[in-house]
N, C-alpha and C positions, 0 to 999 in steps of 0.2 A: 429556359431554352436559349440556345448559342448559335448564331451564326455568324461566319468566319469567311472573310470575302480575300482570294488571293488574285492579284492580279501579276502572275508570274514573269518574271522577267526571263525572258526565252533563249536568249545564246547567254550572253554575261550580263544582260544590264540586272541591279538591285529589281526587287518584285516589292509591289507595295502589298497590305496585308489589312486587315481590319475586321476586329471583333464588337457585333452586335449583340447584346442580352434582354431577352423579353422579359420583360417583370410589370408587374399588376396592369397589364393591357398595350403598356405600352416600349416600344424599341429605343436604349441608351446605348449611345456609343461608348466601348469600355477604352478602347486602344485604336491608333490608328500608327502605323508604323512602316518602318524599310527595314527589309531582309537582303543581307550582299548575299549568300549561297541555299543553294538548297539544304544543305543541313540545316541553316539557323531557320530558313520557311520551316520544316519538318517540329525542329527542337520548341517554334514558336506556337504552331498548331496544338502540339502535346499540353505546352502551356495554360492556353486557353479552351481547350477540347479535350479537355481528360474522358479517360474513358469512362466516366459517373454521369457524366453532361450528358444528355442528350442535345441532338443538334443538326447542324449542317457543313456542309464545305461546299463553296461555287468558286469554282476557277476559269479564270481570263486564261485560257491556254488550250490548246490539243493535247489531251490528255491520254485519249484511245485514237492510236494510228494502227492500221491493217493495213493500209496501200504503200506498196514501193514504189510509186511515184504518179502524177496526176490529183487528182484534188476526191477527198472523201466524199460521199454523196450528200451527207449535212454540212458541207460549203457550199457544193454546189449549191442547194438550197437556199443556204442563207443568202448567198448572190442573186439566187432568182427573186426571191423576195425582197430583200432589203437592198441591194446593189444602187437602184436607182435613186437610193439616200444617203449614200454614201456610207454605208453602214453595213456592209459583206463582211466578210472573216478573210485572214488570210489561207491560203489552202494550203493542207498539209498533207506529208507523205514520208515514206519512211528516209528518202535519199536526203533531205534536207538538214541543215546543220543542228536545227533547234529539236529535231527527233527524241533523238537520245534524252535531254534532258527532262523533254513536259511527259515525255511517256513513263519515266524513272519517279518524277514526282508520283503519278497517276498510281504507279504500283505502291509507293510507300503509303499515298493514302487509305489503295485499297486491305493493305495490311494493319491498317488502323481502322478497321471495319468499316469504310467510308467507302461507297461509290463510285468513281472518280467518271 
């Protein structure tokens, strides 16, 4: 089993990337790496998460936006709980610059039968 940890780089910055593999009990790191565009995250995913894998994808990003502006109710959340540690989310909405792109990743995932 594979898991596949992106941590999306949101307006332009490169997004780091990294493939876990379970084998006889225990978790090996296969690859740890930088992606400049969202094609090469996508192209790098297909890579390591072929559709025979079973597996995962967890991503450092807003991936499902519905609000056009003010903060989704799982920030607000995560503010209410973790804020006092410095450790909230930034809030996201659809007016925002980084929109477009972590919602566009979210669909290409979900069309690689992945849940985003």
């Amino acid at each position: 089993m594979r898991f596949l940890g992106i941590d999306f780089g949101w307006v332009s910055q490169p997004s780091g990337v990294c493939c876990l593999d379970w084998q006889a009990g225990e978790l090996h790191l296969l690859t740890l790496e930088r992606c400049t565009d969202l094609p090469q995250v996508l192209d790098w995913v297909d890579l390591w998460l072929p559709s025979d894998y079973s597996g995962g994808v967890a991503v450092d990003a807003p991936t499902v936006i519905a609000n056009a502006t003010g903060m989704r109710p799982c920030d607000r959340q995560a503010h209410r709980y973790f804020g006092k540690y410095d450790a909230g989310c930034y809030p996201a909405n659809l007016r925002l610059s980084f929109a477009s792109r972590t919602l566009a990743l979210g669909l290409a995932l979900e069309t690689r039968g992945g849940v985003a």
